[in-house]
C-alpha positions in Angstrom: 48.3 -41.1 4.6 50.0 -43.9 6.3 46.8 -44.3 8.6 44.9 -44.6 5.1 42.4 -41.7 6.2 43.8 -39.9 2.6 45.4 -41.7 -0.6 48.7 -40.0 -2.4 46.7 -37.7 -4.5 44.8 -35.8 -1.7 47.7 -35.8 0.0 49.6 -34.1 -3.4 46.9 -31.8 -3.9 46.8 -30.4 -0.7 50.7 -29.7 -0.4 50.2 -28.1 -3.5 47.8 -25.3 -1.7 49.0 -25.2 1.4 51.1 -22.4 3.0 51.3 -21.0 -0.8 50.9 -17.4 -1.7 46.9 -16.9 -2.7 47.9 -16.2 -6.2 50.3 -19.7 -6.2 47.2 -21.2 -4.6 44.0 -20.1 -7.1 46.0 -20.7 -10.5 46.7 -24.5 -9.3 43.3 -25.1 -8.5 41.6 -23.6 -11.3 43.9 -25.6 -13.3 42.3 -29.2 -11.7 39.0 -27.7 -10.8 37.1 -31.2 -10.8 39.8 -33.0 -8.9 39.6 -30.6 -5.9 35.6 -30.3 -6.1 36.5 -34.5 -5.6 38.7 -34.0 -2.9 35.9 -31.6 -0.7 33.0 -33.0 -1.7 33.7 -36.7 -3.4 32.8 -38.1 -7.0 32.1 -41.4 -7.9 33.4 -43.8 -5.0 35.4 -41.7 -3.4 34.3 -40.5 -0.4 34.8 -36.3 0.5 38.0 -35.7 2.7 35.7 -34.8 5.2 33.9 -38.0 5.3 37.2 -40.4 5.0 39.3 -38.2 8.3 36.0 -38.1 10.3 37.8 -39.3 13.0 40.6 -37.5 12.9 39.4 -33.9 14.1 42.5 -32.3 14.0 42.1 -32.8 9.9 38.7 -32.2 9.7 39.4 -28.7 11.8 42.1 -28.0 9.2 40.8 -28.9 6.2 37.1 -26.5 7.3 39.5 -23.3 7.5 41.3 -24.2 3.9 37.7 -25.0 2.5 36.2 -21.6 3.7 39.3 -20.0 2.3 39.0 -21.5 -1.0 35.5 -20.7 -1.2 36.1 -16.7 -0.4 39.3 -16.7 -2.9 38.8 -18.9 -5.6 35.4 -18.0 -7.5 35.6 -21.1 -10.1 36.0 -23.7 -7.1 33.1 -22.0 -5.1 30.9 -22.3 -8.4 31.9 -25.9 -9.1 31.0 -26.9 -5.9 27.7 -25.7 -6.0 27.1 -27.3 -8.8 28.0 -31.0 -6.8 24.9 -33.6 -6.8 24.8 -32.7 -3.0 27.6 -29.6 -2.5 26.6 -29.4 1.3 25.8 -33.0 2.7 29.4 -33.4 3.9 29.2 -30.1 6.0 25.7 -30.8 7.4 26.8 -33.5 9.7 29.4 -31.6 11.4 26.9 -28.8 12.7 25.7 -31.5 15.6 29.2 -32.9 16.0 29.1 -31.2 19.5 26.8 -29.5 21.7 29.5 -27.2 23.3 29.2 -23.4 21.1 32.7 -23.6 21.3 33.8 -26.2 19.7 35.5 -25.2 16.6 34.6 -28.0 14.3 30.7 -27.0 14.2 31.2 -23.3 14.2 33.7 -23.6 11.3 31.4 -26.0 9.9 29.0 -23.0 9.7 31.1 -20.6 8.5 31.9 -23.0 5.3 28.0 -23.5 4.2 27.0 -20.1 5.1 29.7 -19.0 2.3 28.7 -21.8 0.5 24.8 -21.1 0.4 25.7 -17.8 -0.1 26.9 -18.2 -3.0 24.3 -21.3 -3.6 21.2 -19.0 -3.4 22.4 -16.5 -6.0 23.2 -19.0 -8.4 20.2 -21.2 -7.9 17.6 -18.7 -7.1 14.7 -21.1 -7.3 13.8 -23.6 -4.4 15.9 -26.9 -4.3 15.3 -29.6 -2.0 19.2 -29.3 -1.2 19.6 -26.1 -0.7 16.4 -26.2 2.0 17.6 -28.8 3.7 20.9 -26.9 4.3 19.4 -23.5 5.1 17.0 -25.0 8.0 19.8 -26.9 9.3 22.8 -23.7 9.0 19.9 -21.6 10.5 18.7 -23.7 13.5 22.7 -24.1 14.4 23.2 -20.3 14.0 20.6 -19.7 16.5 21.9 -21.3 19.0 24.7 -19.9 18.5 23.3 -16.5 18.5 21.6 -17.2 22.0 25.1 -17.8 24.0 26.1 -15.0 26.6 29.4 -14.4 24.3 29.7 -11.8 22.3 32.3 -12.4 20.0 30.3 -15.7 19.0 26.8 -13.6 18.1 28.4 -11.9 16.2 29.9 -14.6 14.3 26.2 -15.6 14.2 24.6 -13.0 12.5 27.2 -12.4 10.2 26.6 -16.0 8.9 22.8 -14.7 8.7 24.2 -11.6 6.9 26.3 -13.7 4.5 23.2 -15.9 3.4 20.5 -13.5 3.2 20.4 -12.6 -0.2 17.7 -13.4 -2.2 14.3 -13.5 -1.5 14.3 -17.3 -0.8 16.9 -17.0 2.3 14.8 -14.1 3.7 11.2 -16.3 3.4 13.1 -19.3 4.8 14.8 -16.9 7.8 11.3 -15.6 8.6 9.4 -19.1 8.6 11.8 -19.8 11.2 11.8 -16.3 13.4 10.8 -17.9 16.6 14.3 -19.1 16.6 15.8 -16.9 14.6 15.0 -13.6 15.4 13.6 -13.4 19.2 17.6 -13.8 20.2 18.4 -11.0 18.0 16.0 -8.5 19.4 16.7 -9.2 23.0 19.9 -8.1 22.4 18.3 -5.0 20.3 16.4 -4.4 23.7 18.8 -4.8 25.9 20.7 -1.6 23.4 18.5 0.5 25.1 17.8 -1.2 28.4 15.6 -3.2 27.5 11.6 -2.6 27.1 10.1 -0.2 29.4 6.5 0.2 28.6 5.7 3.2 30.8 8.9 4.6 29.3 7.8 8.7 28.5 10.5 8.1 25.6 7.6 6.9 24.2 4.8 8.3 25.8 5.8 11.9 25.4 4.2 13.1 28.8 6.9 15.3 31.0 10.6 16.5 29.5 12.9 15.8 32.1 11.6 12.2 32.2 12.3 12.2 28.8 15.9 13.3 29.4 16.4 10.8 32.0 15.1 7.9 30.0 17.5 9.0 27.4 20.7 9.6 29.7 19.9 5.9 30.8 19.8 4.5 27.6 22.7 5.9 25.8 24.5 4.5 29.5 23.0 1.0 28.4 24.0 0.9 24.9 27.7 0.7 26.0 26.0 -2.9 26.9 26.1 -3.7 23.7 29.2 -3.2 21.4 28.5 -1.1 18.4 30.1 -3.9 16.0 27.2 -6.5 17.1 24.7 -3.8 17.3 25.4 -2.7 13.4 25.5 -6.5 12.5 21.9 -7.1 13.8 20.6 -4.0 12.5 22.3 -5.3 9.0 20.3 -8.7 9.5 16.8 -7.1 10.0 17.6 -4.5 7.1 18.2 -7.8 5.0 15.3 -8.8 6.0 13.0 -5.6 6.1 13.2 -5.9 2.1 10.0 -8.1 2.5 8.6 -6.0 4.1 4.8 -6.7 2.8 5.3 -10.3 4.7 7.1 -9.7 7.6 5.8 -6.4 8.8 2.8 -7.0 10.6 5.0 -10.2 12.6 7.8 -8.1 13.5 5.2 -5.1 15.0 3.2 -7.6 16.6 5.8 -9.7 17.9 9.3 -7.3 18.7 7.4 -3.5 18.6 9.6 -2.9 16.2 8.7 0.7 15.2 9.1 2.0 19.0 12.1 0.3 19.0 13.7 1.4 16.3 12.2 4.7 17.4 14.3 4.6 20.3 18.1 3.4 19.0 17.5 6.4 16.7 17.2 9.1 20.2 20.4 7.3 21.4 22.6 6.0 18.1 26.1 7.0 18.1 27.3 6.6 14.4 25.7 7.6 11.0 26.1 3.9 10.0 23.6 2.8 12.4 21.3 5.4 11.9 21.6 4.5 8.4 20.6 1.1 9.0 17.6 2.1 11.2 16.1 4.8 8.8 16.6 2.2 5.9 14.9 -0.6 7.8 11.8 2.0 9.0 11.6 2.7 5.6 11.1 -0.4 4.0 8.7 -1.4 6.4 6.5 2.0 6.6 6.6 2.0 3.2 4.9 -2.0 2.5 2.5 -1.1 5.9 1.5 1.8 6.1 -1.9 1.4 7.8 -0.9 -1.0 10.1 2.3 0.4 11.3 1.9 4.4 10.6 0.0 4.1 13.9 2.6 2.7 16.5 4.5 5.0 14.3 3.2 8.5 15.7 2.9 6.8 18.9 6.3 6.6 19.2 7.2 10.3 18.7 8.6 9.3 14.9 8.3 12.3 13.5 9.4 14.6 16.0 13.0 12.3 16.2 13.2 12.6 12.2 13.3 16.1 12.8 16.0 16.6 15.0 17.7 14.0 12.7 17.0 16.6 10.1 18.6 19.7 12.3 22.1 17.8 12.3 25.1 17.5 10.0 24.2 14.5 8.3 26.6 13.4 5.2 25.6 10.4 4.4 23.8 10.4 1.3 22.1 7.1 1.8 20.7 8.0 5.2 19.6 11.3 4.0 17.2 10.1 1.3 15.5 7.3 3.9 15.5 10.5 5.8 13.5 12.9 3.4 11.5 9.8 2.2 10.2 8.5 5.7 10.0 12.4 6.9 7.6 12.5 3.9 5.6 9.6 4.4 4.7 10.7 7.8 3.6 14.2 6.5 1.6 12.7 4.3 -0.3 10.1 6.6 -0.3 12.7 9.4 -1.9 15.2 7.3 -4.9 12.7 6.4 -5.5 11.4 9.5 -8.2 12.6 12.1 -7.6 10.9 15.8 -10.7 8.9 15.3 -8.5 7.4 12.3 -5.5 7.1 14.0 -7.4 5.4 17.1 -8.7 2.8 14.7 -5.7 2.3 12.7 -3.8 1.2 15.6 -6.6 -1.6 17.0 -6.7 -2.7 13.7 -2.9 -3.0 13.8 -3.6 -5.7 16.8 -1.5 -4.4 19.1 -2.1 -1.1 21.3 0.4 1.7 22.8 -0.3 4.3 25.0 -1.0 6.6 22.2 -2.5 10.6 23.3 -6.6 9.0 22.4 -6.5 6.4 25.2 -5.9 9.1 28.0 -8.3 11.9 25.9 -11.4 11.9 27.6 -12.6 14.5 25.0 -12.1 12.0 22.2 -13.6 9.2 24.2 -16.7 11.3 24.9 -17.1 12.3 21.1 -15.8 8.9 19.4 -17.0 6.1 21.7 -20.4 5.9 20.0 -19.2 5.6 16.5 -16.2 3.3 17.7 -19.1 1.0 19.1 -21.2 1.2 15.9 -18.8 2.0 13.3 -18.9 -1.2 10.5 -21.3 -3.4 12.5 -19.0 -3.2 15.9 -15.8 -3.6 13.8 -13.4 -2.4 16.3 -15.3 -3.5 19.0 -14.8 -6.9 17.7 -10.9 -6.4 17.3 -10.7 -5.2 20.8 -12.1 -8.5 21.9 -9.3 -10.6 19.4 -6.5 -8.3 21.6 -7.7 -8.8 25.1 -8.4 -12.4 24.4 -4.5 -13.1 24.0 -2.2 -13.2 27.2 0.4 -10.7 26.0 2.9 -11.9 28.3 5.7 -10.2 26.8 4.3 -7.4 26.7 1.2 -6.6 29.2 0.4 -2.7 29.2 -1.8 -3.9 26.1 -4.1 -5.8 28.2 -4.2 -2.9 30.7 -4.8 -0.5 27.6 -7.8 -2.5 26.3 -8.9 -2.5 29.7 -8.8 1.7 29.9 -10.6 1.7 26.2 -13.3 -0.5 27.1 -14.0 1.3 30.9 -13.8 4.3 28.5 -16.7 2.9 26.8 -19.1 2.1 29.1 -18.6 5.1 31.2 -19.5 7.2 27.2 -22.3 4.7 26.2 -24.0 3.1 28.9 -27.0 1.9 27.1 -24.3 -0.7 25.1 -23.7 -2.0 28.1 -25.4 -5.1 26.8 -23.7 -5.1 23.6 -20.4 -5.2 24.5 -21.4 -7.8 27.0 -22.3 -10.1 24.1 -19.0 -9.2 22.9 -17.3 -11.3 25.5 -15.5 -8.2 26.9 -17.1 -7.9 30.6 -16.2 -11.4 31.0 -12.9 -10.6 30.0 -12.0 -7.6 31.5 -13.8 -9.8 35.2 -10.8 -12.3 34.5 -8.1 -9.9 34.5 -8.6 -8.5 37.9 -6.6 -11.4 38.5 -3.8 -11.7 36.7 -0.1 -10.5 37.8 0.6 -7.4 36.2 -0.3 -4.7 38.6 -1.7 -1.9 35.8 -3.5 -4.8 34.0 -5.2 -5.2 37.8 -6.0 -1.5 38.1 -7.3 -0.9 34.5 -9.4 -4.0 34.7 -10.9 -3.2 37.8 -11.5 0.3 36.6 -13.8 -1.5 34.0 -15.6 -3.5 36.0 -16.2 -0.8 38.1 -17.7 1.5 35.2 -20.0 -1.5 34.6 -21.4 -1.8 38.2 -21.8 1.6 38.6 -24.6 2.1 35.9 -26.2 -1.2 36.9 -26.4 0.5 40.8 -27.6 3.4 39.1 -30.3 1.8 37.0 
């Protein structure tokens, strides 16, 4: 006070909170609501407390932790403040204060307008220019926090995601955002179960004891991961799995999320995370069906939901996601031929090592109608898949490869069609790239074509 940074009154009103029971504490605010709305967030000429002891950090510090306190324990203070011209303009400022993750001013900073906007988004549902502002900002500071190599402070991260993702607004905000947002959260899913092996026979299915050593080695690597951050980012995509219709494709296409999940559920400790995991696989199936029923059976689904099913479940939460996914894929396995799975999953955009791709039965009586079915249809989508570089995840490109050698070997009068296509070309280019099965399946291809042009 004597340096001028606060007058008499801020000074009064803050002795008359601090170190006071909560009880002492809420009745003297709600009896001067406005005045300490003033003090935080500044009416008229006078500035926000946060604005006037700028320089002094040691305030600023203190007066974050009594704010976020105030926010969590008084509800007519939090809802007054959201109601301010501009209830987070003072905070936003303070996220860039420093670059280093652990200083505390911008990570307490964060925890005040995540409880802030959380509150914010329920009360004001509809978009406001404010409240957008804020999100992007909070959100593009969380992730970076969320990308440090401590612990302690992801987790602080997504449960600042957690807090805000409420409403459908936070959740369409969160996802135009995703290549910062989520990509941090899933390497850390990956990393839960040793990160993303894609000749893994967890999900291929082809010999036992492989099967029990992949296992074995991922229920060792989940100890990577502490179960408390693990159930906080599987709370975070469960949040966010409740729009499912728009983000289901992106999170297949992008994170595999159905083997994925596929896999924590083989190695998940606790009934809370499975909980989590059945409820998130359920929202999803549930808005994508045809495009992720596919990746789906290719990752051995059903046969986990049924060992799921042979345990001591009590949950009753988990065990309805339970019977409901454990009926959706009875329903769509019971309707599908493998021609219809096959096409199901190029039209999903992104392939797997699914049973038809090694079948040369079902090459031998599908690869004519998969060349002629809708005017080339699928045809056509194989050329969109091999046309990407898929450098995060390259056994598709060596799988497109296998389907189209597969092709000509079945159909070698369309050797010209498919040509036209673009796909010799492309499958030509790949001999060359890094990955050593993309090298092998692609010369595979090429091979299949030269050999009926010797022979003709």
């Amino acid at each position: 006070m004597r340096a001028k940074t606060l007058d008499e009154n801020d000074l009064k009103k803050i002795r008359s909170i601090d170190k006071v029971r909560k009880e002492q504490r809420k009745q003297a605010i709600e009896g001067d609501v406005q005045s300490y709305t003033g003090l935080l967030l500044g009416s008229g000429e006078n500035r926000s407390i946060f604005e006037s002891a700028l320089k002094r950090t040691d305030i600023v510090q203190y007066m974050l932790v009594l704010t976020g306190d105030l926010i969590d324990d008084v509800p007519a203070l939090a809802t007054a403040l959201i109601k301010h011209e501009q209830p987070f303009q003072p905070f936003l400022p303070l996220l860039k204060q420093s670059s280093n993750s652990e200083d505390p001013i911008p990570l307490l900073a964060s925890y005040t307008l995540a409880s802030l906007l959380s509150e914010a988004v329920v009360a004001h549902p509809k978009s406001s220019p404010e409240i957008d502002e804020a999100l992007s900002k909070l959100y593009s500071y969380i992730a970076t926090l969320s990308t440090t190599s401590d612990p302690e402070l992801q987790d602080i991260a997504v449960q600042e995601y957690s807090a805000v993702l409420r409403t459908v607004k936070t959740r369409e905000q969160f996802w135009k955002q995703r290549s910062e947002t989520l990509g941090p959260l899933f390497d850390t899913l990956r990393k839960a179960t040793g990160g993303r092996d894609s000749d893994s026979t967890v999900y291929n299915g082809n010999s036992v004891a492989a099967s029990v050593r992949s296992l074995a080695q991922s229920n060792i690597k989940l100890s990577g991961v502490s179960l408390k951050l693990l159930y906080h980012i599987l709370l975070v995509v469960w949040q966010l799995s409740f729009e499912g219709a728009l983000v289901g494709k992106g999170l297949d296409e992008d994170h595999d999320i159905v083997p994925l999940y596929t896999q924590l559920l083989r190695v998940s400790p606790t009934e809370k995370i499975i909980r989590l995991l059945l409820g998130t696989l359920n929202n999803l199936l549930s808005a994508n069906r045809s495009t992720l029923m596919p990746a789906a059976l290719s990752a051995r689904l059903p046969s986990v939901l049924t060992n799921l099913k042979s345990r001591n479940l009590t949950d009753p939460d988990l065990v309805e996601d339970l019977d409901n996914l454990s009926s959706i894929m009875e329903e769509y396995t019971k309707t599908q031929t493998t021609f219809d799975e096959y096409a199901a999953e190029v039209q999903s955009g992104h392939l797997r090592w699914s049973p038809p791709h090694r079948d040369a039965s079902f090459w031998r009586e599908n690869a004519q109608k998969i060349i002629e079915e809708d005017k080339g249809a699928l045809c056509k989508r194989l050329v969109e898949i091999l046309s990407k570089d898929w450098q995060s995840d390259k056994q598709v490109l060596a799988i497109g490869c296998n389907d189209v050698a597969s092709l000509v070997k079945e159909c070698p009068a369309k050797r010209q069609q498919l040509e036209k296509l673009g796909l010799k070309a492309r499958v030509m280019s790949l001999m060359q790239d890094e990955n050593e099965a993309v090298r092998w399946e692609s010369l595979r291809a090429v091979g299949e074509w030269l050999r009926y042009s010797f022979d003709k």
